[in-house]
DSSP file (Angstrom, degrees, kcal/mol; ACC not computed):
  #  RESIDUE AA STRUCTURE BP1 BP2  ACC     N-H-->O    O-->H-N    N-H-->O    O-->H-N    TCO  KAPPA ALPHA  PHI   PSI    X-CA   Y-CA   Z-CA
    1    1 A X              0   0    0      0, 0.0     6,-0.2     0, 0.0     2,-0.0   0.000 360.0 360.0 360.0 127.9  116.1   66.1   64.9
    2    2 A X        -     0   0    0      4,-1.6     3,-0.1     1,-0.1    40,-0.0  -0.009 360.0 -96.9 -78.0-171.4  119.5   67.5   64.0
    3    3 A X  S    S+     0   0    0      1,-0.2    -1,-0.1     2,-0.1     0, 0.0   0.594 126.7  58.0-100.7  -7.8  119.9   70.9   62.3
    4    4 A X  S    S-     0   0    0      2,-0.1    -1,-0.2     0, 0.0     0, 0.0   0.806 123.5-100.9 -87.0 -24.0  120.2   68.7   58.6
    5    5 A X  S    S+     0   0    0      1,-0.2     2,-0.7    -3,-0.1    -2,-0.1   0.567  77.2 143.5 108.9  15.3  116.6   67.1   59.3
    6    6 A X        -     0   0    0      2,-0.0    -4,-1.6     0, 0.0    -1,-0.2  -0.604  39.0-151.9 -36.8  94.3  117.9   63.9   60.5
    7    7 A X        -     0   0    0     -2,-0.7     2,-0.2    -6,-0.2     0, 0.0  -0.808   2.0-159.0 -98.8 153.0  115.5   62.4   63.7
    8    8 A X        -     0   0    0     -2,-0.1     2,-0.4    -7,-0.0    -2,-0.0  -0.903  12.5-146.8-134.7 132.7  117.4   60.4   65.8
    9    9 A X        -     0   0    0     -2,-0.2     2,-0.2     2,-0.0    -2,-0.0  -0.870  14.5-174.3-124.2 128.8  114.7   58.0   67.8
   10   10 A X        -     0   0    0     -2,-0.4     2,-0.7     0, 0.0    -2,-0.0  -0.526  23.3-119.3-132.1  80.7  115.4   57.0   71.4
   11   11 A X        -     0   0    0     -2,-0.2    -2,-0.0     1,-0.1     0, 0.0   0.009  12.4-154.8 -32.5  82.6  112.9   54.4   73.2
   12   12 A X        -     0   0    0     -2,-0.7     2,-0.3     1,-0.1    -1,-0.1   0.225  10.4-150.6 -21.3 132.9  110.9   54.6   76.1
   13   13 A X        +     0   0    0      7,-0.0     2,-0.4     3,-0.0    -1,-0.1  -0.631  44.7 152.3-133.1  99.6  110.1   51.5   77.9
   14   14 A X        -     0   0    0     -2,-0.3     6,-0.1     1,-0.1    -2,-0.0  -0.951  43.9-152.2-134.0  78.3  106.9   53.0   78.9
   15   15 A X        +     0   0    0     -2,-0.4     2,-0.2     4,-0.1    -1,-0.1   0.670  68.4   6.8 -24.8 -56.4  104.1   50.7   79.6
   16   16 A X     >  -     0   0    0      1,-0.2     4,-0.6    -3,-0.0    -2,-0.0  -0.715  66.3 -96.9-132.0-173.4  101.3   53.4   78.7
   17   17 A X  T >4 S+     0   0    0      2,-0.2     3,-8.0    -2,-0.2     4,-0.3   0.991 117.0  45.7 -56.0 -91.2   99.7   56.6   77.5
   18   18 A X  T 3> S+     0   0    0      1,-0.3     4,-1.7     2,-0.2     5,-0.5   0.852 119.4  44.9 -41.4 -38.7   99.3   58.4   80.8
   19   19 A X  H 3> S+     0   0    0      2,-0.2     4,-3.9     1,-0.2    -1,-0.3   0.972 115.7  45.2 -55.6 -33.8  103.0   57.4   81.8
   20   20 A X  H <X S+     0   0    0     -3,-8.0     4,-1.6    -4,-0.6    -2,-0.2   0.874 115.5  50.0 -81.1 -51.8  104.2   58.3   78.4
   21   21 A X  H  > S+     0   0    0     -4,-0.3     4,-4.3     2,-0.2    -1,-0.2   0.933 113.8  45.2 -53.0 -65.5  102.0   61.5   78.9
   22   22 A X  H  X S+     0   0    0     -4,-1.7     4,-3.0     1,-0.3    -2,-0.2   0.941 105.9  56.1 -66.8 -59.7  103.5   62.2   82.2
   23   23 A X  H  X S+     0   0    0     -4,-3.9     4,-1.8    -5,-0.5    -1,-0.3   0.903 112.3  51.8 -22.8 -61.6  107.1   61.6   81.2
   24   24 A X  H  X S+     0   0    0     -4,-1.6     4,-1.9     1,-0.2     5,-0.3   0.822 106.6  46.5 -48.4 -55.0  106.4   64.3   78.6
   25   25 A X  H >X S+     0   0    0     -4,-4.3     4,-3.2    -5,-0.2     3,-0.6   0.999 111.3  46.8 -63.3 -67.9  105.2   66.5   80.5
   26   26 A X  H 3X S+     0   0    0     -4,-3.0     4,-1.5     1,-0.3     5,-0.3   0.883 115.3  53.0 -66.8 -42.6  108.1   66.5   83.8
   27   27 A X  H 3X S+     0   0    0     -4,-1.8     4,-1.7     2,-0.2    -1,-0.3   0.872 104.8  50.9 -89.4 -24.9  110.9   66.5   80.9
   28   28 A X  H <X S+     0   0    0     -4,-1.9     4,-2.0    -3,-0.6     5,-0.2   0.908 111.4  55.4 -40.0 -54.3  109.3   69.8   79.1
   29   29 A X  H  < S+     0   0    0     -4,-3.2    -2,-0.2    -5,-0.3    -1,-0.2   0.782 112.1  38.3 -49.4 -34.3  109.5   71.1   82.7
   30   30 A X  H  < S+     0   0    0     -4,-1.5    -1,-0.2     1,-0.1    -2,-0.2   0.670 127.1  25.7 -79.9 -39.7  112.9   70.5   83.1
   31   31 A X  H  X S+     0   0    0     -4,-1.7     4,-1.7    -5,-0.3     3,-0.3   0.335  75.3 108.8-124.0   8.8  114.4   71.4   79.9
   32   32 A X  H  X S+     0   0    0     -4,-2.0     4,-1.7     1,-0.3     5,-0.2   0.824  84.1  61.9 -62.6 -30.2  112.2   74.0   77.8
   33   33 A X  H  > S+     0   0    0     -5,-0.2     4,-2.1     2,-0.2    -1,-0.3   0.930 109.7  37.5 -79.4 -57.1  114.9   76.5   78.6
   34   34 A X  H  > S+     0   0    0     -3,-0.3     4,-1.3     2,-0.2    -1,-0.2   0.743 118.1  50.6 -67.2 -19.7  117.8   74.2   76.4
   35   35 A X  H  X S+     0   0    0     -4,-1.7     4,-1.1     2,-0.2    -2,-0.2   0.814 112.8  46.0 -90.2 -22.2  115.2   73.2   73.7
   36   36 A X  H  < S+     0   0    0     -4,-1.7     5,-0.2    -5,-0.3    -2,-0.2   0.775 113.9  49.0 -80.0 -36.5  114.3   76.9   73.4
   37   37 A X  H  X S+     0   0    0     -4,-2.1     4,-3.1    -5,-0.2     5,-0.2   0.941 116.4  47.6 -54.1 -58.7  118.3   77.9   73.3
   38   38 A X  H  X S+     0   0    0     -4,-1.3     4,-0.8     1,-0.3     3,-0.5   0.933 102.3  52.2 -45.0 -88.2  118.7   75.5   70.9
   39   39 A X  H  X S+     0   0    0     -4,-1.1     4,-1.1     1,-0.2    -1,-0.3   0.763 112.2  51.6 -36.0 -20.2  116.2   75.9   68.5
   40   40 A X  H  > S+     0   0    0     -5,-0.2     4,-1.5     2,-0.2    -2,-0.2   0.881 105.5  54.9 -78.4 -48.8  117.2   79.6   68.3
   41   41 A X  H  < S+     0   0    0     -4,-3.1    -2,-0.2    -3,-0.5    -1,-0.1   0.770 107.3  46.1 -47.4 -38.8  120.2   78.7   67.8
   42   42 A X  H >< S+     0   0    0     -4,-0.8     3,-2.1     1,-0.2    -1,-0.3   0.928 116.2  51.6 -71.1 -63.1  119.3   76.4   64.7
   43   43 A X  H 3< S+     0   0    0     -4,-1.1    -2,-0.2     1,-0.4    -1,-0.2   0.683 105.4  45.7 -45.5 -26.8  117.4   78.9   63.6
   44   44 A X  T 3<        0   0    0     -4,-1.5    -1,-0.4     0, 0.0    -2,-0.2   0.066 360.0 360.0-115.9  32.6  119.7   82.0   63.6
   45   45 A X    <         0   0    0     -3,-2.1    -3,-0.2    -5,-0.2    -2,-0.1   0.431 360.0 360.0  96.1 360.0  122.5   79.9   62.0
């Protein structure tokens, strides 16, 4: 979602849950630190 409220949707081709789950998980791991920049960032204008 862009800072107007605009989701932009990008598809997995991800056979299941627990993959899907798992995916989820490893990219949180990776990246919390730029989705947490960000979102301040959106936030403080």
């Amino acid at each position: 979602m862009d800072k107007k409220g605009t989701e932009t949707k990008t598809f997995l081709f991800i056979q299941d849950y627990n993959d899907a789950l798992t995916f989820a998980e490893s990219d949180l791991k990776s990246n919390w630190e730029a989705y947490k920049s960000k979102l301040l960032e959106v936030r403080n204008g």
